[in-house]
VOPAGU-2260 file (C-alpha; in pm, 1 decimal, decimal comma):
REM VOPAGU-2260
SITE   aa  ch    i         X         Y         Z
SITE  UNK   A    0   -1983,0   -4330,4    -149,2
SITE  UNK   A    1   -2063,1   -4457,0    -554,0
SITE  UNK   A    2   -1906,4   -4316,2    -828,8
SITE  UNK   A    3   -2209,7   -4104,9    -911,9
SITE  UNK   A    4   -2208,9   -3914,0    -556,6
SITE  UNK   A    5   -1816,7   -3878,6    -557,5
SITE  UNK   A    6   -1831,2   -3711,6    -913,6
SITE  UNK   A    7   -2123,3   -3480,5    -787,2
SITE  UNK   A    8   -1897,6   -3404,7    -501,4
SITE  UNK   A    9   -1616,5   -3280,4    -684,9
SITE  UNK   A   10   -1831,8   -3142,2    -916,0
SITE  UNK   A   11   -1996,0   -2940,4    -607,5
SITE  UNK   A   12   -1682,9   -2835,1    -480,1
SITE  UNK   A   13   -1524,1   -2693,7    -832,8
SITE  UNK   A   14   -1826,2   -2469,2    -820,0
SITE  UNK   A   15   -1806,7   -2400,0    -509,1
SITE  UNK   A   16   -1399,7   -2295,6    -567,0
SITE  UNK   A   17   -1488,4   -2100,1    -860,9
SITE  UNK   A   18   -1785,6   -1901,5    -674,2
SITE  UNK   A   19   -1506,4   -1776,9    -397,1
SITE  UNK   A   20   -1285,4   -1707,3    -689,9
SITE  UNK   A   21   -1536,6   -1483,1    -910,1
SITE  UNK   A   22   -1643,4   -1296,7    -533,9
SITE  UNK   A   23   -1300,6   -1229,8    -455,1
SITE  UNK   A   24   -1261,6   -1080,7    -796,7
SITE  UNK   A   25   -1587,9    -870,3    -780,2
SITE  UNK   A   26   -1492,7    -744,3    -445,9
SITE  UNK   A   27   -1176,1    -610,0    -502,4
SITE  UNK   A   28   -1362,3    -419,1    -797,7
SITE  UNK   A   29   -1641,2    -274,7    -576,6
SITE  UNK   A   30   -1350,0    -109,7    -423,4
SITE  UNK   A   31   -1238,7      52,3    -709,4
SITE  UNK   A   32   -1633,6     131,7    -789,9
SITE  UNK   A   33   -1604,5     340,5    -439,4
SITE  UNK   A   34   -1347,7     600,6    -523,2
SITE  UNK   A   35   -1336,0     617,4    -974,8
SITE  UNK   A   36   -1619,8     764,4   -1104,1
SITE  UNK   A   37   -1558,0     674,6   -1479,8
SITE  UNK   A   38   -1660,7     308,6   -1330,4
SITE  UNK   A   39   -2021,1     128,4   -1331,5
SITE  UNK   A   40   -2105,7     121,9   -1663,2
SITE  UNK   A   41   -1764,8     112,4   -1833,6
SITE  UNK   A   42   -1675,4    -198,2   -1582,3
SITE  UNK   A   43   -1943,7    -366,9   -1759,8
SITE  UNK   A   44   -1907,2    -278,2   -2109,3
SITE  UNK   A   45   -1524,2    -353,1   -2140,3
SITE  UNK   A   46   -1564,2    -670,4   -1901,3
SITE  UNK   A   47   -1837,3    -723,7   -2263,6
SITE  UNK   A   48   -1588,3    -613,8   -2475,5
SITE  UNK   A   49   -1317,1    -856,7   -2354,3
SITE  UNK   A   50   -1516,1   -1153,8   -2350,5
SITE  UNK   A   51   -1606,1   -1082,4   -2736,6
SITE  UNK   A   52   -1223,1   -1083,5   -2795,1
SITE  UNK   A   53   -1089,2   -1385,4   -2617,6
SITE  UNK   A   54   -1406,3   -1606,4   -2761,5
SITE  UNK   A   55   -1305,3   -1513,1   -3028,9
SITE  UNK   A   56    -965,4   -1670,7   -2990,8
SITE  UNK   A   57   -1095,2   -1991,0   -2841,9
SITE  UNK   A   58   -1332,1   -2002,9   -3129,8
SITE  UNK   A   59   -1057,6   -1949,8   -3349,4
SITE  UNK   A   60    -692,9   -2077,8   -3291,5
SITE  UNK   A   61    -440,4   -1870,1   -3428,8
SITE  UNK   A   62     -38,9   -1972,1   -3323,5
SITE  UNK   A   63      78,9   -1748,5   -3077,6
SITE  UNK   A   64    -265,9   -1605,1   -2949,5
SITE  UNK   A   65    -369,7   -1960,9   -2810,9
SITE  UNK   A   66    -642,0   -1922,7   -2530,9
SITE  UNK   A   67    -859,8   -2202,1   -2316,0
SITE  UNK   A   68   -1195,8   -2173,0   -2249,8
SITE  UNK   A   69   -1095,4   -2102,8   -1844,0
SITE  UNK   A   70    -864,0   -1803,6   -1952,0
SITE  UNK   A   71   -1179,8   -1706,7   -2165,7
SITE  UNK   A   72   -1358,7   -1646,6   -1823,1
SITE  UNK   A   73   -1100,6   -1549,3   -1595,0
SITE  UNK   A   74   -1003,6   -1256,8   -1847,6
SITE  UNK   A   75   -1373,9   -1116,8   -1878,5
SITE  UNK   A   76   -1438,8   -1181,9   -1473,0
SITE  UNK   A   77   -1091,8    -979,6   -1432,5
SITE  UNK   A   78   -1187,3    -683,1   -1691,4
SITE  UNK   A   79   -1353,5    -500,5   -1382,7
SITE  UNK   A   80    -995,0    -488,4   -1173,7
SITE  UNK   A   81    -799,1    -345,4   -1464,6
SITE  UNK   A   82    -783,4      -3,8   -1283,6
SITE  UNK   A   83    -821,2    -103,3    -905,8
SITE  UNK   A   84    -508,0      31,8    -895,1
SITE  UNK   A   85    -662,0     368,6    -881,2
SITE  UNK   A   86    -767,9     408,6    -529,9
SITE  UNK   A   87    -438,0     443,6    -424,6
SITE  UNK   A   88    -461,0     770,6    -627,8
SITE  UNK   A   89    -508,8    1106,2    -453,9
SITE  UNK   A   90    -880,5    1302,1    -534,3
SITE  UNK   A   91    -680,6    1594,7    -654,3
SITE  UNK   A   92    -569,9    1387,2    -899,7
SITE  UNK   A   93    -804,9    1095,8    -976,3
SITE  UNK   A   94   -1111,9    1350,6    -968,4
SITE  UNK   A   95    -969,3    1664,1   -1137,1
SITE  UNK   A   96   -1215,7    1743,3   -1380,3
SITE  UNK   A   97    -931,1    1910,7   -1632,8
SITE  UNK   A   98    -644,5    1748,9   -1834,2
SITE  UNK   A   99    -365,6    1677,0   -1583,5
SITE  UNK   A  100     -45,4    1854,2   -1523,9
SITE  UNK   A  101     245,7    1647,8   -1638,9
SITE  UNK   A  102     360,0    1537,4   -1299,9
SITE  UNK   A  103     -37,9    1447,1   -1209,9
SITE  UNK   A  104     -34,0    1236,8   -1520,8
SITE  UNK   A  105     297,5    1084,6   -1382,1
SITE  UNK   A  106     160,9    1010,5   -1040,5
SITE  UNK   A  107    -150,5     888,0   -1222,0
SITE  UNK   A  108      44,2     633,2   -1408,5
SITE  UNK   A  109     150,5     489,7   -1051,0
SITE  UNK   A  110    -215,2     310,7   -1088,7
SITE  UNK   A  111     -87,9      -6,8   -1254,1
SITE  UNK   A  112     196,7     -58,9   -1044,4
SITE  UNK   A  113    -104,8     -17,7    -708,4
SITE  UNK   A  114    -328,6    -228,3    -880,9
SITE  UNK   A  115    -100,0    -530,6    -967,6
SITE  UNK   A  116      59,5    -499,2    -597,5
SITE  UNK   A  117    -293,7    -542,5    -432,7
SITE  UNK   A  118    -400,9    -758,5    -616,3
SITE  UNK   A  119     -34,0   -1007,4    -534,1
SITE  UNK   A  120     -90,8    -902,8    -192,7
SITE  UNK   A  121    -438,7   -1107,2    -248,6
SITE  UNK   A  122    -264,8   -1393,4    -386,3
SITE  UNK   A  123     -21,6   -1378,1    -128,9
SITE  UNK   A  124    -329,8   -1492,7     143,2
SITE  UNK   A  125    -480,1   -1694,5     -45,7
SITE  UNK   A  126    -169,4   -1953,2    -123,9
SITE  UNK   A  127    -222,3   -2192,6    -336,3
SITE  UNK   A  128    -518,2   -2108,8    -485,4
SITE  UNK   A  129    -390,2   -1751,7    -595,0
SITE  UNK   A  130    -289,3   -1848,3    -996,4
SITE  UNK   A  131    -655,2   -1774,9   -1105,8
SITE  UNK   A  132    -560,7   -1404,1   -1034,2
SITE  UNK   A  133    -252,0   -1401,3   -1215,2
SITE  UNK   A  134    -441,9   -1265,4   -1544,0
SITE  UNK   A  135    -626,1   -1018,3   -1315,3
SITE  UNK   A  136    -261,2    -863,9   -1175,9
SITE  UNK   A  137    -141,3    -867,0   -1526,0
SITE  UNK   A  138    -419,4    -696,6   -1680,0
SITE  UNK   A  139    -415,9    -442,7   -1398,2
SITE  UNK   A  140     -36,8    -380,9   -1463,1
SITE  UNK   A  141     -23,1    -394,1   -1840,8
SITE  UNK   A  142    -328,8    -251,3   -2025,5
SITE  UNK   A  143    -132,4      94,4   -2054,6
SITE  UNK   A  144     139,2     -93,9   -2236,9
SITE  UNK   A  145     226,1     -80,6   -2624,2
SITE  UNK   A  146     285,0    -247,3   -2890,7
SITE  UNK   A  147     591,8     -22,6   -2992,8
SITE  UNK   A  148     737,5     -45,5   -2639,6
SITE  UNK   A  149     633,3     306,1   -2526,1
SITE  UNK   A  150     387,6     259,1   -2275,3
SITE  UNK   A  151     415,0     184,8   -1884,3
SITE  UNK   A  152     470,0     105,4   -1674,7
SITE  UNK   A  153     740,6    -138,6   -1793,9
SITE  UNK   A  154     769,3     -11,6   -2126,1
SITE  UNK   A  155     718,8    -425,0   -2273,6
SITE  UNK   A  156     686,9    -463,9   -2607,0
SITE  UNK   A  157     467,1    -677,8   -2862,4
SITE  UNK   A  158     382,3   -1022,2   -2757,9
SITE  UNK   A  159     607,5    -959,4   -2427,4
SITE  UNK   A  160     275,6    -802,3   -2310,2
SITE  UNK   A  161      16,4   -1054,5   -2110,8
SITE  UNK   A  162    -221,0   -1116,0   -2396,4
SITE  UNK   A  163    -505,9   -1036,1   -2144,4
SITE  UNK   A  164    -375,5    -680,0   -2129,4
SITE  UNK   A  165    -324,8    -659,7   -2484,4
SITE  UNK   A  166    -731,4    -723,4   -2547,1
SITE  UNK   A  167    -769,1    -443,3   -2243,5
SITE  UNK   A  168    -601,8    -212,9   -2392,1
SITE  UNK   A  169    -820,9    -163,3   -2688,5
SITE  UNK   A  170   -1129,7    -229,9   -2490,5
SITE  UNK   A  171   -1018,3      63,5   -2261,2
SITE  UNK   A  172    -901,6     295,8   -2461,5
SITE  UNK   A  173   -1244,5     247,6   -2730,5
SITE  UNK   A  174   -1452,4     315,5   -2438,1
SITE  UNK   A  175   -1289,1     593,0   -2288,4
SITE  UNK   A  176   -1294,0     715,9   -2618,7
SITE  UNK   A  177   -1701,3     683,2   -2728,9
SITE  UNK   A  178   -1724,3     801,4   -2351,2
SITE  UNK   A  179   -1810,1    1178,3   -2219,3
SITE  UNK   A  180   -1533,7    1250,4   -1944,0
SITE  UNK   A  181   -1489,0    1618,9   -1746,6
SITE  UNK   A  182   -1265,8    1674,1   -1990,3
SITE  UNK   A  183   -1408,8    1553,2   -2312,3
SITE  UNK   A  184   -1700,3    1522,0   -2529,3
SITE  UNK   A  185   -1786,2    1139,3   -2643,3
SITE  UNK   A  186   -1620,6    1060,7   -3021,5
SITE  UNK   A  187   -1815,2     919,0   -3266,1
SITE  UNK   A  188   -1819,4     527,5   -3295,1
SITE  UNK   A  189   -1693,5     596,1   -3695,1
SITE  UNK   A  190   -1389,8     800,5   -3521,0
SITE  UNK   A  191   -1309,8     553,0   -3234,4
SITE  UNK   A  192   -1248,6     308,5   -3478,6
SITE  UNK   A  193   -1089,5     501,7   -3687,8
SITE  UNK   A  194    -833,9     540,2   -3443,3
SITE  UNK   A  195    -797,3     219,0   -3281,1
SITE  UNK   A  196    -708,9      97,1   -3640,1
SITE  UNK   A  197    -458,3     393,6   -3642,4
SITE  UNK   A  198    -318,9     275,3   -3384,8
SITE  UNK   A  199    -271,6     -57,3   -3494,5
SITE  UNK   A  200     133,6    -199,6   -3452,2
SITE  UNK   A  201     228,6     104,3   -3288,1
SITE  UNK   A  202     -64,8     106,2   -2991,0
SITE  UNK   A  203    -205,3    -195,4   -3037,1
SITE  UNK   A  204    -166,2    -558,5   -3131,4
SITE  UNK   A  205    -247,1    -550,1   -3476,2
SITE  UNK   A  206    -416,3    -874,9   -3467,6
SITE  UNK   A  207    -629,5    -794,9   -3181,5
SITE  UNK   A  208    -703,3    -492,8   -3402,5
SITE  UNK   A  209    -855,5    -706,2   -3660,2
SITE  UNK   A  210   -1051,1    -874,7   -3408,5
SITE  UNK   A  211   -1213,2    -555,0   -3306,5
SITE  UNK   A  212   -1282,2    -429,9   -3632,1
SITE  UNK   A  213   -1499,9    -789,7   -3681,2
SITE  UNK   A  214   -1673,1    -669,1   -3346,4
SITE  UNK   A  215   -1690,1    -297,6   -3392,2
SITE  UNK   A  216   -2078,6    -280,4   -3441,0
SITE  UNK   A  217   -2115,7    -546,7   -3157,9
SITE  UNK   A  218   -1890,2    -296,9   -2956,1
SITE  UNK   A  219   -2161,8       9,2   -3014,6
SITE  UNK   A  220   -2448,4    -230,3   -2938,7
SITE  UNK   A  221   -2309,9    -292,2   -2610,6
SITE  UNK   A  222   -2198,6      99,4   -2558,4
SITE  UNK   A  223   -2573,3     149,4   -2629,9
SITE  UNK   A  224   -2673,6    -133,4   -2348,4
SITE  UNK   A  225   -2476,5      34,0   -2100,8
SITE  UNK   A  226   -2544,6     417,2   -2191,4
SITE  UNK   A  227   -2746,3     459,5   -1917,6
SITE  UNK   A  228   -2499,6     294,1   -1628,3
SITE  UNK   A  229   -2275,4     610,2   -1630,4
């Protein structure tokens, strides 16, 4: 074997390897896809919104939010397992079409905690190849976190929180927001934004806030794209 075929080789086989990775990924979210309704097109737009983000971050280096180009596409190819966590929720629960009760929302809140141990138990099979899930199970675990330290379910605080779950959490939350839910009516994009920046250094990482407000009408283009996946 030349040089030529043994570089197309390993060439061949990284695809191969990151093929298996990105179908493990998607089919641990077509699970989730099964049992949440709020899925299909929300996957997609905040698996959009994400990507915008982290390029961003590649594109531009700032210290302490330093990002590779293969964390750029593991975060957007893990956006869809952010809630997997859910279908170890109960239907009373996951599919009540009114607010919750405060021990529903509790129980509800068990989601990140589900989600993270799957997807370990994942990693856990698959050996040595498991770290390119690591941002998955930390997304999954984190993206309710905040800035302030009041979230869950760890209650971590500022940069302590995975940046991948930091750049969830205001992907998730501005969707659910422009979003009509059983329990809600959709908010405007002008007061979405308004209160992601709100919540900016209490909610949110403040500089992923100023991120988003650089994206915001790239955000409603994509809410737009994806209207009709709901």
């Amino acid at each position: 074997m030349n040089s030529t075929e043994y570089e197309n080789l390993i060439e061949s086989n990284i695809k191969t390897m990151k093929q298996m990775q990105e179908a493990a990924i998607q089919g641990l979210a077509i699970l989730a896809e099964y049992r949440d309704p709020e899925t299909g097109g929300h996957i997609q737009r905040v698996q959009n919104f994400v990507y915008l983000i982290a390029q961003y971050l590649y594109e531009n280096p700032t210290k302490g939010y330093e990002i590779s180009a293969r964390e750029v596409e593991l975060m957007a190819n893990s956006a869809p397992l952010h809630d997997i966590g859910k279908v170890g929720i109960c239907d009373t629960i996951l599919l009540k079409p009114g607010k919750l009760t405060p021990e529903e929302f509790e129980e509800m809140k068990k989601h990140s905690d589900y989600g993270a141990d799957a997807i370990e138990k994942v990693q856990f099979f698959l050996g040595k190849e498991k770290n390119f899930l690591d941002i998955a199970k930390d997304i999954a675990k984190h993206h309710h976190e905040r800035w302030d330290g009041n979230g869950y379910p760890d209650k971590l605080k500022g940069t302590e929180i995975p940046l991948g779950a930091r750049i969830m959490a205001i992907s998730d939350v501005y969707d659910a927001l422009v979003s009509r839910r059983p329990y809600k009516e959709p908010f405007s994009q002008e007061k979405a934004v308004s209160i992601i920046k709100e919540g900016s250094g209490t909610q949110f990482d403040p500089k992923i806030v100023e991120i988003f407000e650089k994206f915001a009408d790239d955000f409603k283009n994509i809410e737009d794209m994806w209207a009709m996946a709901d």
